[in-house]
C-alpha positions as CSV (number, residue, x, y, z in Angstrom):
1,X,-5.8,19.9,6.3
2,X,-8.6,20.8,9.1
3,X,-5.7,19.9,12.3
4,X,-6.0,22.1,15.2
5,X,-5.3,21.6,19.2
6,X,-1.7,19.3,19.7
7,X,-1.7,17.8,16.1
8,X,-1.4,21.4,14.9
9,X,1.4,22.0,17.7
10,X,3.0,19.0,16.9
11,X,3.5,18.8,13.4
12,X,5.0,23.1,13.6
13,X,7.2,21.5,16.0
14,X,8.2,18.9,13.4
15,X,8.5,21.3,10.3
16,X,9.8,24.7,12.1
17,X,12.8,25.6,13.7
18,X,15.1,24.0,11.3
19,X,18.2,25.5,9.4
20,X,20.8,24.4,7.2
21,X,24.3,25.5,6.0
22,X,26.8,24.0,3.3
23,X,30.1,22.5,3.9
24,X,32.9,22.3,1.8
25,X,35.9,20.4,3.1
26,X,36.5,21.9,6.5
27,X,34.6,25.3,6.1
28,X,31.2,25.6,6.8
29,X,28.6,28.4,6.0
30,X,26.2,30.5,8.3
31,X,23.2,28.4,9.0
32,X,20.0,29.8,7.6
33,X,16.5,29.1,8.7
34,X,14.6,26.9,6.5
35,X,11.0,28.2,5.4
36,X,10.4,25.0,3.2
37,X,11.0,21.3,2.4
38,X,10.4,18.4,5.3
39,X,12.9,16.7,7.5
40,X,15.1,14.0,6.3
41,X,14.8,10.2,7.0
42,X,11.0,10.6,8.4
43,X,8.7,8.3,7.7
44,X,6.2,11.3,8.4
45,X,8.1,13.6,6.1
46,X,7.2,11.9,2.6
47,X,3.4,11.6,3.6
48,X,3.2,15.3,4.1
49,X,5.2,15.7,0.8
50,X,2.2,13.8,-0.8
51,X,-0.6,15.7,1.0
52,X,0.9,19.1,-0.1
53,X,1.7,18.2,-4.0
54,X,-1.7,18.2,-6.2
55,X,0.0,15.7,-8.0
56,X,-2.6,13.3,-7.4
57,X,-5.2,15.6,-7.7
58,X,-3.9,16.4,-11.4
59,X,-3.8,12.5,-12.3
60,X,-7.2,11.8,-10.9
61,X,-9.1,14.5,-13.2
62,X,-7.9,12.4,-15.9
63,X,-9.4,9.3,-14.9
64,X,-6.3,8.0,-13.8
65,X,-5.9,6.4,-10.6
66,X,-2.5,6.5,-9.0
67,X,-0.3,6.0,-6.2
68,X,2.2,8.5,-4.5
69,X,5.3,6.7,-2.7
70,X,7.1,10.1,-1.9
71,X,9.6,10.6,-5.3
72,X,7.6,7.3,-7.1
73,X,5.0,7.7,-8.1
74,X,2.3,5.4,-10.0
75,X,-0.4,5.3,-12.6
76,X,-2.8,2.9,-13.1
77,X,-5.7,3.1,-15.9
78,X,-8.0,0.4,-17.1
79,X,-9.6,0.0,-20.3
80,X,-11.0,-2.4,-22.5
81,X,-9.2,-4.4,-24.5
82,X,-9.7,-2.5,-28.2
83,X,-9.5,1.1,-27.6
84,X,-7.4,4.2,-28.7
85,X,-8.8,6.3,-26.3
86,X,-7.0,5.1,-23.2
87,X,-3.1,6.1,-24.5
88,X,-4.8,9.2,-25.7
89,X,-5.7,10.2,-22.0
90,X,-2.4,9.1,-20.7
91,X,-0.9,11.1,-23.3
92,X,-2.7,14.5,-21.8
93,X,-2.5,13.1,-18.2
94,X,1.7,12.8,-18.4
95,X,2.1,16.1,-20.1
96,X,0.0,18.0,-17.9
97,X,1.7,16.4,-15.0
98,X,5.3,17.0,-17.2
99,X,4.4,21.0,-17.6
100,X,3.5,21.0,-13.6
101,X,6.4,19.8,-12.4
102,X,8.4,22.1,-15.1
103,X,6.0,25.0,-13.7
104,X,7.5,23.8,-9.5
105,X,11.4,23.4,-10.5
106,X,10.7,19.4,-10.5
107,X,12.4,17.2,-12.9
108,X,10.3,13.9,-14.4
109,X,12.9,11.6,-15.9
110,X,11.1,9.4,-19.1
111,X,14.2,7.2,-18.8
112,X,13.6,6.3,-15.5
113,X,9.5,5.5,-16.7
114,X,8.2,1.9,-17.3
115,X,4.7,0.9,-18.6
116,X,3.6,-2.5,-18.2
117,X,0.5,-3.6,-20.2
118,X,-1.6,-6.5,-17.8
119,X,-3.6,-8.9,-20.5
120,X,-3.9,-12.1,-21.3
121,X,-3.2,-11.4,-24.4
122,X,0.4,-9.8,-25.4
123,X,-0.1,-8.3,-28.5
124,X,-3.2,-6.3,-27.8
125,X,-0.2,-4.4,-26.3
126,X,1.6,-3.8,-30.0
127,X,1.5,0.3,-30.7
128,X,-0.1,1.2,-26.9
129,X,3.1,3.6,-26.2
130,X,2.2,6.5,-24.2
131,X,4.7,9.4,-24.5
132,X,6.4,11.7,-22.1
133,X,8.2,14.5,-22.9
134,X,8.5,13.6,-26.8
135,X,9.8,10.4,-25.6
136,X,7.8,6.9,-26.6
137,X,7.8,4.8,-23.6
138,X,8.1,1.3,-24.3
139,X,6.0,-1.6,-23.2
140,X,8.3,-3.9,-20.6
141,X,7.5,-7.6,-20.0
142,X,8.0,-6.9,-16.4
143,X,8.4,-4.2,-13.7
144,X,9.1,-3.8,-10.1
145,X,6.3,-2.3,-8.2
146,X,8.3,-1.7,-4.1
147,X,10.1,-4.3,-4.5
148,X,8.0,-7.1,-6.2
149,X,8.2,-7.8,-9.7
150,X,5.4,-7.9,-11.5
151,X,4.6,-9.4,-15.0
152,X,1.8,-8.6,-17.8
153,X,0.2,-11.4,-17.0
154,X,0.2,-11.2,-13.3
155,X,1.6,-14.7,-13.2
156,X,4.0,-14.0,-10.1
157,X,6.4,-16.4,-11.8
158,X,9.6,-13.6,-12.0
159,X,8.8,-12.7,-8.5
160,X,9.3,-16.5,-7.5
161,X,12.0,-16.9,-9.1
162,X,13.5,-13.9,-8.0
163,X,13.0,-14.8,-4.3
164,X,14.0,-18.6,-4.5
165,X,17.1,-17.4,-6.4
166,X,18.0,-15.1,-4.1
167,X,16.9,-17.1,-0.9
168,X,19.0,-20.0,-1.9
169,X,21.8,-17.5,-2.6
170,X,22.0,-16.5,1.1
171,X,21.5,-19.8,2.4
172,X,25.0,-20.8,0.2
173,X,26.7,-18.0,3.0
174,X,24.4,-19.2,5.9
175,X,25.7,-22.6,5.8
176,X,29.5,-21.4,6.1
177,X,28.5,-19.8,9.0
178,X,26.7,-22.9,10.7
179,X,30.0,-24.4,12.3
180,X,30.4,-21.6,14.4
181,X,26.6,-20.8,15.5
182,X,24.4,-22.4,17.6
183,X,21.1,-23.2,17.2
184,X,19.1,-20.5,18.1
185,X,21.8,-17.9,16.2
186,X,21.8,-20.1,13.5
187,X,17.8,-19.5,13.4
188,X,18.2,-16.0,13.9
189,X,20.5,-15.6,10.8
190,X,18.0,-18.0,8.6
191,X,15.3,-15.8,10.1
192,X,16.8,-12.2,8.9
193,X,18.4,-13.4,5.8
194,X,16.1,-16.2,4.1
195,X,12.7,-16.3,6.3
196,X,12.2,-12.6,5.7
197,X,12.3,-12.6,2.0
198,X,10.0,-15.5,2.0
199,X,7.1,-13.7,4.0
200,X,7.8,-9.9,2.2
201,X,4.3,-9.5,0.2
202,X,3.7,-13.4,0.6
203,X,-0.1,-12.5,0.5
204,X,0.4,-12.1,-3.0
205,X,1.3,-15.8,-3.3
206,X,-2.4,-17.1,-2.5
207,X,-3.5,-19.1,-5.7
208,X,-0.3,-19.9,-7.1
209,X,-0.3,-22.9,-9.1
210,X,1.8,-26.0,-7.3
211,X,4.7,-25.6,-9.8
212,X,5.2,-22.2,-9.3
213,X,4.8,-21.8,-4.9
214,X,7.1,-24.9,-4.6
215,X,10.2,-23.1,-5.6
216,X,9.7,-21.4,-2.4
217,X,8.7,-24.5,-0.3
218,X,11.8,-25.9,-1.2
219,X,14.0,-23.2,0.0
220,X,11.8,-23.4,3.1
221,X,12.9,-27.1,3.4
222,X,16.9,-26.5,2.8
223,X,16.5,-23.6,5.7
224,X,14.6,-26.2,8.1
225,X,17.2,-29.0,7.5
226,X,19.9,-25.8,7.8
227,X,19.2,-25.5,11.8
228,X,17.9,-28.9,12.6
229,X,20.6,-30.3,10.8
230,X,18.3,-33.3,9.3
231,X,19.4,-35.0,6.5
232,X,17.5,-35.1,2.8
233,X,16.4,-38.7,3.8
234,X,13.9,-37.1,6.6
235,X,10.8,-36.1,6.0
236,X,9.8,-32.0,6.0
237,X,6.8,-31.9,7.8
238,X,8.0,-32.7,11.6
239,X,11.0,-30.6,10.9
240,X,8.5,-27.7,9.5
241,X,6.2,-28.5,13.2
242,X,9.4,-28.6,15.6
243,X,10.7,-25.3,14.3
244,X,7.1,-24.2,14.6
245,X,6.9,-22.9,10.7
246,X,3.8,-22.9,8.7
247,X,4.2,-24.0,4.8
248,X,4.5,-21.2,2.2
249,X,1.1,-21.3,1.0
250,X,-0.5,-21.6,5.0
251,X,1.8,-18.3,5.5
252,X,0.0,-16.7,2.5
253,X,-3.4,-17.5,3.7
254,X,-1.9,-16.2,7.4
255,X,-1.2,-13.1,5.7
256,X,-4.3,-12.7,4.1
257,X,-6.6,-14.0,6.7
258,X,-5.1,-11.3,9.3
259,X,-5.3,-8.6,6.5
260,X,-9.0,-9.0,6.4
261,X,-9.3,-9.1,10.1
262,X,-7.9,-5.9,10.1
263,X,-10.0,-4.7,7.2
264,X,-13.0,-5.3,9.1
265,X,-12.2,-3.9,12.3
266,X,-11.2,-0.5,10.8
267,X,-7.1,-0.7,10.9
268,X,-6.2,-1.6,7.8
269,X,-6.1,0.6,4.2
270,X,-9.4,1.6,2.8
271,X,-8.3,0.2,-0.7
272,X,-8.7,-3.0,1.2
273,X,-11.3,-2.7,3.5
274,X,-13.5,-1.4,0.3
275,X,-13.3,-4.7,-1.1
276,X,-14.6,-6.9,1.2
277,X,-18.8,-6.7,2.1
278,X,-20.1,-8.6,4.4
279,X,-22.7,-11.7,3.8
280,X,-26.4,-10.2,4.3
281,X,-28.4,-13.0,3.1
282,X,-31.9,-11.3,1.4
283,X,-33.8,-14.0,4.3
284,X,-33.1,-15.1,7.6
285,X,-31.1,-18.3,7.4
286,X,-28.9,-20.1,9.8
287,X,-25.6,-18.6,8.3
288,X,-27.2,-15.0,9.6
289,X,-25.1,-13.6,12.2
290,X,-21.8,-16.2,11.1
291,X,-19.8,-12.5,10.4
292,X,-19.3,-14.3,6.6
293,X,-18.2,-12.3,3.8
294,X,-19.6,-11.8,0.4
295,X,-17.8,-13.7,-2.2
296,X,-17.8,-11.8,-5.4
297,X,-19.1,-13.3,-8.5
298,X,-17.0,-14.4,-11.8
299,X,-18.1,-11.4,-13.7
300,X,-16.6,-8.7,-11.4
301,X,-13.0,-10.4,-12.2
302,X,-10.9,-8.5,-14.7
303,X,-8.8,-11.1,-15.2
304,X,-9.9,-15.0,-15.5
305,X,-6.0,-16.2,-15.0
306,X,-5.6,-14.0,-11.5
307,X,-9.0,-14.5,-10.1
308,X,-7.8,-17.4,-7.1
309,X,-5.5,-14.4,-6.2
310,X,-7.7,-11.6,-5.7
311,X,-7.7,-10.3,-2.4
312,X,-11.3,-9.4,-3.1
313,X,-12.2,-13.0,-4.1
314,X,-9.8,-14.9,-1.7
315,X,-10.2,-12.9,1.4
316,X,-14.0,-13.8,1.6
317,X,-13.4,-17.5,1.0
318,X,-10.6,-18.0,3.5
319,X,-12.4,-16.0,5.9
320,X,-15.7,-18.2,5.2
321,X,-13.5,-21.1,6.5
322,X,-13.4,-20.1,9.7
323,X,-14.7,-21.2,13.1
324,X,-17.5,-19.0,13.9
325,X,-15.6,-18.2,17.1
326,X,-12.5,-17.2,15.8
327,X,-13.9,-15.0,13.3
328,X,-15.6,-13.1,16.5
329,X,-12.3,-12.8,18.0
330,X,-12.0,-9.1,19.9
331,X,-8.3,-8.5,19.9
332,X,-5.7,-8.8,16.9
333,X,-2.8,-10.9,19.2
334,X,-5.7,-13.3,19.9
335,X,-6.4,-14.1,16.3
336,X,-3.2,-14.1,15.1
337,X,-2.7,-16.8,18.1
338,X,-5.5,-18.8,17.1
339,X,-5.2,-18.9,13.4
340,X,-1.4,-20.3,13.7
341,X,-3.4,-23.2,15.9
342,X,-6.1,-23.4,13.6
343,X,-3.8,-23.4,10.3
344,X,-1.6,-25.8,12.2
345,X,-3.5,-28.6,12.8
């Protein structure tokens, strides 16, 4: 992994020194020193998991892109829209990885295996079944990717509808509770319960259409007349600016908007820093030194339906919007302060 000096130190003093036994009602064995295997409930423990397994090494000769999340992992493989080729080199991609895994004592459940097909067309999807261990893998209309569900058309739509169901859901308990809170615990408990499922992966929400984002901004609206206790008759708006709340689709573009503040200052992922470039105009103009982005043209979208959600395509236009001031801002809290002002107004 080329660590030396404390790293090195550090991450024996994580790994060695550890031993285990077995216990069986009120007996319990000798301990014996562990030579193998990472600590439990780390959140350092599955990234060394993935650095050690050439798993991803394996799927990548294939073509195949992929992503490790400890004991998930997943593929992802474009190709165009008429081709054989592409199950073919699944095909050889999941049984190499299969007879690996057989090889290192590791088990790969097909039942437990979803593909999802993104097009805008469904049945370009009809006899596309990869297969994994003899088993065909059906096509599913929809599958949850850490937490968010995701359709073959990359409309969002489940995902909504998942959220607002289960939003509303926990504002039905919330408001039992509201006799016996006050404000600000009552705001708490809308915060941790409703607020939070709201904001997970909101960035994803930029470019909804209107139908679709106000099923959130509604349950937004019962949880702001939850604590201020404002009737249906009153208007949302002051409510949303007294509890000092952006709408659902100003959070998104929050989201986004400090996502690519961090992309260009070097802390964020590289699979999103890599898709933003900055503006370089091929002249001097008076837009040379703005810190503007370059947005990507039409033809570089795979998909014509989800291109007003691309990070790649939205980050750039958001960030385009911008005073040239608070584009130039040095520290993160700073930003974050002055794009709640800015989205506020």
């Amino acid at each position: 992994m080329g660590l030396g000096g404390t790293v090195l130190q550090w991450l024996r003093s994580f790994l060695e020194g550890r031993s285990q036994m077995v216990s069986l009602g009120d007996t319990c064995s000798t301990p014996q020193p562990l030579s193998c295997g990472v600590p439990q409930g780390s959140v350092l423990s599955p990234m060394l998991f993935n650095i050690y397994m050439k798993l991803g090494e394996i799927i990548r000769s294939f073509g195949v892109q992929c992503h490790l999340y400890a004991d998930d992992v997943q593929l992802c493989h474009s190709f165009p829209p008429v081709t054989k080729e592409a199950v073919q080199v699944l095909n050889r991609c999941l049984a190499t990885v299969s007879d690996w895994m057989r090889e290192n004592r590791l088990k790969l459940n097909p039942g437990k295996t979803e593909v999802l097909l993104v097009s805008r067309r469904a049945k370009q999807g009809i006899g596309l079944q990869p297969v994994l261990d003899e088993v065909a893998l059906p096509l599913k209309t929809q599958v949850r990717s850490l937490g968010v569900l995701l359709d073959s058309s990359l409309s969002l739509e489940p995902q909504v509808s998942a959220v607002a169901r289960g939003a509303f859901a926990q504002l039905r308990l919330v408001r039992q509770l509201r006799p016996f809170l006050g404000r600000s615990d009552l705001a708490m408990v809308v915060h941790a319960l409703v607020t939070s499922r709201l904001d997970y992966c909101n960035a994803l929400y930029v470019g909804l259409p209107l139908k679709t984002g106000r099923k959130l901004q509604l349950v937004q609206w019962v949880a702001a007349r939850l604590i201020t206790g404002a009737t249906y008759r009153e208007r949302t708006t002051p409510l949303l600016s007294q509890l000092h709340w952006l709408p659902i689709c100003y959070r998104a573009q929050f989201k986004v908007l400090v996502l690519t503040y961090k992309a260009l200052n070097g802390s964020s992922p590289i699979y999103l820093s890599e898709h933003i470039s900055s503006y370089e105009p091929a002249r001097s103009l008076r837009s040379s030194g703005e810190a503007l982005l370059l947005v990507p043209p039409a033809s570089e979208a795979r998909l014509v339906g989800t291109r007003d959600s691309a990070f790649s395509v939205v980050a750039p236009q958001l960030w385009n919007t911008l005073p040239r001031e608070m584009r130039q801002i040095p520290i993160l809290l700073g930003f974050r302060k002055a794009l709640k002002t800015w989205l506020c107004a």
